[in-house]
VMD Tcl script that builds the backbone (N, CA, C; Angstrom):
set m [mol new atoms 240]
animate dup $m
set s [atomselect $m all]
$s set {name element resname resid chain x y z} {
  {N N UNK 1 A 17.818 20.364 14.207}
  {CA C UNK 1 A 18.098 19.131 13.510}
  {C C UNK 1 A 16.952 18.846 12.537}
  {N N UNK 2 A 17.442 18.595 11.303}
  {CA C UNK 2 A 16.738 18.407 10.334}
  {C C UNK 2 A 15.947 16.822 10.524}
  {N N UNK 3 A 14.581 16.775 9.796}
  {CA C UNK 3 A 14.044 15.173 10.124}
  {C C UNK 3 A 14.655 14.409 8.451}
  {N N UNK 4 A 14.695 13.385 9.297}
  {CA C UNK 4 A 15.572 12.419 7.474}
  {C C UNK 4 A 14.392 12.137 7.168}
  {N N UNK 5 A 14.315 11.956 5.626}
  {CA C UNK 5 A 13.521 12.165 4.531}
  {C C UNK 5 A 13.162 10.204 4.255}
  {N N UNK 6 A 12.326 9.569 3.872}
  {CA C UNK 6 A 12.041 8.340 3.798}
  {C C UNK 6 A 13.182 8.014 2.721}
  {N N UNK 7 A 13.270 8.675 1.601}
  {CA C UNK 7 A 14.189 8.022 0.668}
  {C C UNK 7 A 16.056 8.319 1.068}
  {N N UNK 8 A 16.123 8.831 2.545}
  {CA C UNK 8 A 17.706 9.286 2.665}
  {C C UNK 8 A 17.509 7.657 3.910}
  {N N UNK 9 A 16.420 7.160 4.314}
  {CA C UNK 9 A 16.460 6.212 4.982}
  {C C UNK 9 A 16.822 4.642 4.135}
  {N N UNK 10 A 15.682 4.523 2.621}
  {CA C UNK 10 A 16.028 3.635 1.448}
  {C C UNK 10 A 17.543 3.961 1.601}
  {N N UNK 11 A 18.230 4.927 1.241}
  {CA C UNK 11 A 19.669 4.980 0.244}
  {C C UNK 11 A 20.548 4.248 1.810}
  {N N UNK 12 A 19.841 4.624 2.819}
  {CA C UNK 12 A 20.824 3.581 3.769}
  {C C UNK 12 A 20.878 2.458 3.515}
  {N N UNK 13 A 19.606 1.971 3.928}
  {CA C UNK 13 A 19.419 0.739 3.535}
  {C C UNK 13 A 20.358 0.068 2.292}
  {N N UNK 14 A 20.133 0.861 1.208}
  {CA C UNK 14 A 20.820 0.432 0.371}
  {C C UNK 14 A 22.016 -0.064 0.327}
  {N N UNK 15 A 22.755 1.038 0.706}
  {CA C UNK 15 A 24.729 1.341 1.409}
  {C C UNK 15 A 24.355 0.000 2.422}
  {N N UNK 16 A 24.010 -0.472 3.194}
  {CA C UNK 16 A 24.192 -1.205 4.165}
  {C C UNK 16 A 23.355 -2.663 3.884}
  {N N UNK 17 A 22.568 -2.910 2.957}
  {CA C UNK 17 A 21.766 -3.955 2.389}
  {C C UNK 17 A 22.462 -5.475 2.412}
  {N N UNK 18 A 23.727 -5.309 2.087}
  {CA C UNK 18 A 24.563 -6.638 2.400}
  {C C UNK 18 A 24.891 -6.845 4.439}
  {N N UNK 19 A 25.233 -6.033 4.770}
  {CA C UNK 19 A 24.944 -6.598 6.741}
  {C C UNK 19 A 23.526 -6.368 7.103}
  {N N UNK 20 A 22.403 -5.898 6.374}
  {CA C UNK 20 A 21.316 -5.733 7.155}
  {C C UNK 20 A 20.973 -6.807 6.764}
  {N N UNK 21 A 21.021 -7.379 5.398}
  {CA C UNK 21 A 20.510 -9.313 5.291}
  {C C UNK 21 A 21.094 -9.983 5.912}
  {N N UNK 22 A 22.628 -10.029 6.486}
  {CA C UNK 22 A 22.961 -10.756 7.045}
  {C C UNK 22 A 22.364 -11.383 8.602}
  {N N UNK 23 A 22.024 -9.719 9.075}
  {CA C UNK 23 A 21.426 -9.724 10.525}
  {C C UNK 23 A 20.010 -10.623 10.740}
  {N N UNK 24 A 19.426 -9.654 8.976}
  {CA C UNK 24 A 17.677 -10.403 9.075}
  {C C UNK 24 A 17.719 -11.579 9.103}
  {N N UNK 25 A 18.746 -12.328 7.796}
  {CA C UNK 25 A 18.428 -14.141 8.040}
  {C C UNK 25 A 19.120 -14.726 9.291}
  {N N UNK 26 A 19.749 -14.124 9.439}
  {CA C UNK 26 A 20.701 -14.759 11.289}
  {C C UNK 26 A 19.253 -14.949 12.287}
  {N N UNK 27 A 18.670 -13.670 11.982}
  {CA C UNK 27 A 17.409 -13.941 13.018}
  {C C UNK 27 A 16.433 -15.094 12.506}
  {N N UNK 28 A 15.800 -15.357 11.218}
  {CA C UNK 28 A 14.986 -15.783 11.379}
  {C C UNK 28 A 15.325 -17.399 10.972}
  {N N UNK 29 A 16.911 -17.213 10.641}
  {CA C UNK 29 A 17.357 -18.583 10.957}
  {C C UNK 29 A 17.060 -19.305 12.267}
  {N N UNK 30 A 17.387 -18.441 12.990}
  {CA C UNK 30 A 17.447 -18.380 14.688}
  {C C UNK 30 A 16.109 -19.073 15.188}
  {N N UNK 31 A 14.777 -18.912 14.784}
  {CA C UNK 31 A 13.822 -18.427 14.573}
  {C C UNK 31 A 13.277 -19.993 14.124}
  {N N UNK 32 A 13.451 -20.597 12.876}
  {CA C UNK 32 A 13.121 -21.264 11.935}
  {C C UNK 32 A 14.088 -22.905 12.892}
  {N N UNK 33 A 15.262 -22.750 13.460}
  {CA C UNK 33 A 15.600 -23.627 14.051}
  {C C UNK 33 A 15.122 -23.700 15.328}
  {N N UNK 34 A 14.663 -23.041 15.862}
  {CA C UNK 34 A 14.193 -23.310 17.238}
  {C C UNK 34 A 12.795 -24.001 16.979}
  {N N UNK 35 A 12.211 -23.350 16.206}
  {CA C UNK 35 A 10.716 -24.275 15.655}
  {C C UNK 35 A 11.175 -25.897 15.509}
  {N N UNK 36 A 12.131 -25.973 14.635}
  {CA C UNK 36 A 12.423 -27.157 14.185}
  {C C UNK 36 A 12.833 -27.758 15.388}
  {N N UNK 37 A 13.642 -27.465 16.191}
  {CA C UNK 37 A 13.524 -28.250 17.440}
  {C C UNK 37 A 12.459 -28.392 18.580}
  {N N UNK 38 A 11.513 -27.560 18.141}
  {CA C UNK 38 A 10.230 -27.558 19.193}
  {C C UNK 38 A 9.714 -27.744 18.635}
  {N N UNK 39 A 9.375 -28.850 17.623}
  {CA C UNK 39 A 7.717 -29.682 16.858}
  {C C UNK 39 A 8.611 -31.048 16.463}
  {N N UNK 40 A 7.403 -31.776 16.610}
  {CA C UNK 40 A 7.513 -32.951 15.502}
  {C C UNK 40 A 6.684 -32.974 14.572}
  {N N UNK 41 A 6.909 -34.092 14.125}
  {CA C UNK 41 A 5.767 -35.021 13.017}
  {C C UNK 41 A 5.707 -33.855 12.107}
  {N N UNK 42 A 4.722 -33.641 11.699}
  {CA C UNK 42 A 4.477 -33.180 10.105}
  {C C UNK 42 A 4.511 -31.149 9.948}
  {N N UNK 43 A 4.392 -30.780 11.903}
  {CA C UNK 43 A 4.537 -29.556 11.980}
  {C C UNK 43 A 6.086 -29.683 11.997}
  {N N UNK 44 A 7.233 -30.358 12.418}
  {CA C UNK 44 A 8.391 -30.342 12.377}
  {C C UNK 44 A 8.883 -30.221 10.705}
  {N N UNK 45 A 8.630 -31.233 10.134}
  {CA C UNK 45 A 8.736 -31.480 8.384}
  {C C UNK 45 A 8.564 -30.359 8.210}
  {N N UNK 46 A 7.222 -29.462 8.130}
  {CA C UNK 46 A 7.227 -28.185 7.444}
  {C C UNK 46 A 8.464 -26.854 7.616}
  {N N UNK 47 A 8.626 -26.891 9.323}
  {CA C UNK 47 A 9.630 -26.512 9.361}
  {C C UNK 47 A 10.785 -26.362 8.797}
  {N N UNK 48 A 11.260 -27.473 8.782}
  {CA C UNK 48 A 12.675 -27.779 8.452}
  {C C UNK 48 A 12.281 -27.236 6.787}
  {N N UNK 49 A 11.270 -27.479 6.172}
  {CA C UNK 49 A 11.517 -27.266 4.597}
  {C C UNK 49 A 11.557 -25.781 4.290}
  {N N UNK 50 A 10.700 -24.802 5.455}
  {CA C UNK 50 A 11.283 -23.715 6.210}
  {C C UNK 50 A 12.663 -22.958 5.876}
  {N N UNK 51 A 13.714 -24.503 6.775}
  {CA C UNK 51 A 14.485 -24.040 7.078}
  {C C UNK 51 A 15.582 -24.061 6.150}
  {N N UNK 52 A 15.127 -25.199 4.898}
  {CA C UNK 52 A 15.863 -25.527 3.556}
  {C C UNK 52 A 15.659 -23.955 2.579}
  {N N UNK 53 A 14.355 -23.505 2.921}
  {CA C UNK 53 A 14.153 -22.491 1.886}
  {C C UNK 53 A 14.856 -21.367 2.127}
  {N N UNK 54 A 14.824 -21.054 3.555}
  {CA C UNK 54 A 15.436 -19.989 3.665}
  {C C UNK 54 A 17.171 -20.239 3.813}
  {N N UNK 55 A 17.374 -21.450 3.942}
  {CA C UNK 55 A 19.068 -21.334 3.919}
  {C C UNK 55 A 19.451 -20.881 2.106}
  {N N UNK 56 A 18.919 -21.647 1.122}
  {CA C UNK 56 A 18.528 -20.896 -0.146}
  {C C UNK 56 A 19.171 -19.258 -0.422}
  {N N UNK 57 A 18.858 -18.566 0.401}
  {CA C UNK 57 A 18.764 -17.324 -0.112}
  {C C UNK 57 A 19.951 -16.617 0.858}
  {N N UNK 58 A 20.457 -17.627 1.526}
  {CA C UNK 58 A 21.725 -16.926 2.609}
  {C C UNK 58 A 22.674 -15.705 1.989}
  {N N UNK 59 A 23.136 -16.009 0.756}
  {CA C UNK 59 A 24.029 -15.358 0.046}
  {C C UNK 59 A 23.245 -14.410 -1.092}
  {N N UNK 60 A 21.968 -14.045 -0.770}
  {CA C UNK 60 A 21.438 -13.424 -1.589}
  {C C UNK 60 A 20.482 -11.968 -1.039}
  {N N UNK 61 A 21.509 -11.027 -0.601}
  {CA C UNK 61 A 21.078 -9.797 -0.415}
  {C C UNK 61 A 19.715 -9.647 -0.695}
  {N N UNK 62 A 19.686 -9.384 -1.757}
  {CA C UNK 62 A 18.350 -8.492 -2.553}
  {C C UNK 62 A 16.658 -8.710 -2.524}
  {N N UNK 63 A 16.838 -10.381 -1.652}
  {CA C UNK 63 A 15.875 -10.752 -1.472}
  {C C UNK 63 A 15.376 -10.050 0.498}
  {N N UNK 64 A 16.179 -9.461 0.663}
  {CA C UNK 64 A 15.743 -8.479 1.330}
  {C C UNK 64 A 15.659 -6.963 1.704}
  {N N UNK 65 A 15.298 -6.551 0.436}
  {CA C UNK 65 A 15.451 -5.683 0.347}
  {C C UNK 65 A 14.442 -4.764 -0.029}
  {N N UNK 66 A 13.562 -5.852 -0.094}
  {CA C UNK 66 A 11.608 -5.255 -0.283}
  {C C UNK 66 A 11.376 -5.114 0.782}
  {N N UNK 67 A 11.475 -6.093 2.067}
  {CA C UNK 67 A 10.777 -6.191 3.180}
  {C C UNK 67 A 11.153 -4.991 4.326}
  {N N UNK 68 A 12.831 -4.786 3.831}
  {CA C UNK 68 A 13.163 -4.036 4.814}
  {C C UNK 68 A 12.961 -2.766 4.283}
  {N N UNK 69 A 12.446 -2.422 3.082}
  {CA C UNK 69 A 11.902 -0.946 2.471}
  {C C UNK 69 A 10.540 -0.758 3.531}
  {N N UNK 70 A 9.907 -1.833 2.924}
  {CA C UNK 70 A 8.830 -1.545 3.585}
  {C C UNK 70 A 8.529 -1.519 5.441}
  {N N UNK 71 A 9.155 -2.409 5.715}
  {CA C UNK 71 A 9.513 -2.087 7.289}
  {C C UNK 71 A 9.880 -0.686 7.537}
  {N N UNK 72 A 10.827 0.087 6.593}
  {CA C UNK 72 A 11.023 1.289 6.778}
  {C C UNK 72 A 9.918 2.647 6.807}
  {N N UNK 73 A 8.806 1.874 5.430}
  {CA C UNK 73 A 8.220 2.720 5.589}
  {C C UNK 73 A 6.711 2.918 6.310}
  {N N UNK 74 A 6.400 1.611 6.715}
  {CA C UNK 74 A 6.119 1.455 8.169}
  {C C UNK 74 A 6.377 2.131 9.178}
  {N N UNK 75 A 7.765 2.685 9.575}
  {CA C UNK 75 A 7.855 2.697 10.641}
  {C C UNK 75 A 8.015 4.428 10.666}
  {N N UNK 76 A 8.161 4.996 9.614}
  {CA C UNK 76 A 8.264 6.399 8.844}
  {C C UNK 76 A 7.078 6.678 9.002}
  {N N UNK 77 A 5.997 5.888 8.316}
  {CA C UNK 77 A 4.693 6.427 8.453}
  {C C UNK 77 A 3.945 6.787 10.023}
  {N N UNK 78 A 4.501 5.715 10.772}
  {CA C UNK 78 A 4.082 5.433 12.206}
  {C C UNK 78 A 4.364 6.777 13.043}
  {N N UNK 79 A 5.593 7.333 12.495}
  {CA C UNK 79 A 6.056 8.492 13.618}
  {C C UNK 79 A 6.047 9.401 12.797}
  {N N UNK 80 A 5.502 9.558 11.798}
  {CA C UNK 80 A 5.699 11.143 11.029}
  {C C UNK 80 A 4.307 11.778 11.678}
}
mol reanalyze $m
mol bondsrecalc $m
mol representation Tube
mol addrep $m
């Protein structure tokens, strides 16, 4: 078995870039509301503006699509 190449891992990413954002902001929605329900006062506020920013970008793929390159190649580098 051949080892996959970092850029045959990108072109996944790519092909799959619309459900892999979906998954990432589900999580850190997940993530961003639980904060907001576990703080008040002015650590709560920040939160929630948090949670305004990132609802923002729900419908917008591409804004993850740096992070999860680089997560990739993170994790490429880690085990090569």
């Amino acid at each position: 078995m051949s080892k996959t190449s970092l850029n045959q891992i990108i072109e996944g990413i790519d092909r799959n870039l619309s459900y892999l954002h979906k998954e990432r902001w589900a999580l850190r929605y997940a993530d961003l509301l639980d904060t907001v329900q576990a703080t008040t006062g002015d650590e709560q506020d920040r939160a929630k503006q948090a949670l305004r920013e990132h609802n923002a970008i729900r419908n917008r793929p591409e804004t993850s699509r740096g992070p999860l390159v680089e997560q990739a190649r993170e994790n490429y580098t880690a085990h090569a």
